[in-house]
C-alpha positions, 0 to 999 in steps of 0.5 A: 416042051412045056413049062409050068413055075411054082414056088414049090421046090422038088415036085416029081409030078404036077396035078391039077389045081382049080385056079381063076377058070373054077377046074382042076387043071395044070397050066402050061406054055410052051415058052419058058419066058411066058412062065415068069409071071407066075413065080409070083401071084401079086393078090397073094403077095400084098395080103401076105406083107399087109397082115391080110389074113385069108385061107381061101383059094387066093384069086390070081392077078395076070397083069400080061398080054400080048403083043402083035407079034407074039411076044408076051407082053408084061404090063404094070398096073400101078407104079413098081409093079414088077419090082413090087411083085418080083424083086427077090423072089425065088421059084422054079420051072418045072418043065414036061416033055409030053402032057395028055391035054384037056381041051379045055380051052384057054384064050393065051397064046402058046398056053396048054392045059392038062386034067391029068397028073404030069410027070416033071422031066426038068427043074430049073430053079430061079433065084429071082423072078424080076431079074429073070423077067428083065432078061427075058427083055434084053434077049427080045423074048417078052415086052415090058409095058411100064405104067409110065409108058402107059397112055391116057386111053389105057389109063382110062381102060385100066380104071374101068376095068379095076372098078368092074374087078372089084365090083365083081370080087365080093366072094374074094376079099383078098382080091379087094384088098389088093385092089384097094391098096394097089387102086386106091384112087380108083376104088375109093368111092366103091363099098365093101 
């Protein structure tokens, strides 16, 4: 089985988008749990409560890994980040029994790609992605890294990382402006 989620109630078919890769393709994973985080796109959220007003194609924010064992690994950026993003939001999970894959290659465990239209054969809906995202915790099926567990070597890894995010973000604006609020501290001194 392969699993997708949206925000968008009662597709038939899913077809391919251009998301952050720049072609047209329709994510999957063949685990339900993995799917949660993207009921929500955190950039596509902020903008949206702030007034920040944008009409492109909206940059996406994955804050996930992996663990050793397989297991996604969920991980809060910035203080609240899940409550931020997923509290009380709704969405679906659309499942496929069968997909043409595109072989287009994705660095993310259990993950596969489709360039062609997918017939929907499930829909499961969820009336809220961070109470679906703790469950998924207490049955063992993802980790949650929590920005108060996050170590001080990570901490450091997280700055430069943000910093180069942003210095390569000046075709997204939406995407600074989540880095800028959600970063303050880290991206005060970098210009627009």
């Amino acid at each position: 089985m392969y699993y997708h989620a949206s925000q968008v109630k009662g597709i038939q078919e899913l077809e391919p988008r251009i998301s952050n890769h720049g072609i047209p393709l329709i994510y999957f994973s063949k685990k339900r749990e993995n799917v949660l985080v993207y009921l929500c796109n955190a950039v596509e959220k902020y903008c949206r409560e702030t007034g920040f007003d944008y009409n492109g194609t909206w940059k996406k924010w994955g804050p996930y890994g992996f663990a050793k064992d397989g297991r996604q690994r969920i991980e809060e950026y910035y203080p609240d980040a899940l409550v931020k993003t997923y509290k009380g939001v709704s969405g679906y999970i659309y499942s496929a029994e069968e997909i043409t894959e595109s072989g287009f290659e994705v660095q993310i465990p259990d993950a596969a790609t489709s360039s062609l239209p997918v017939k929907v054969t499930g829909m499961e809906f969820v009336p809220d992605a961070y109470e679906a995202i703790l469950q998924a915790e207490r049955d063992g099926l993802v980790v949650i890294q929590r920005y108060d567990e996050m170590t001080e070597r990570m901490k450091e890894i997280l700055v430069k990382s943000i910093r180069e995010e942003y210095e390569g973000a000046a075709d997204h604006p939406e995407y600074r402006h989540f880095l800028r609020g959600c970063f303050p501290e880290m991206v005060k001194d970098l210009t627009d």
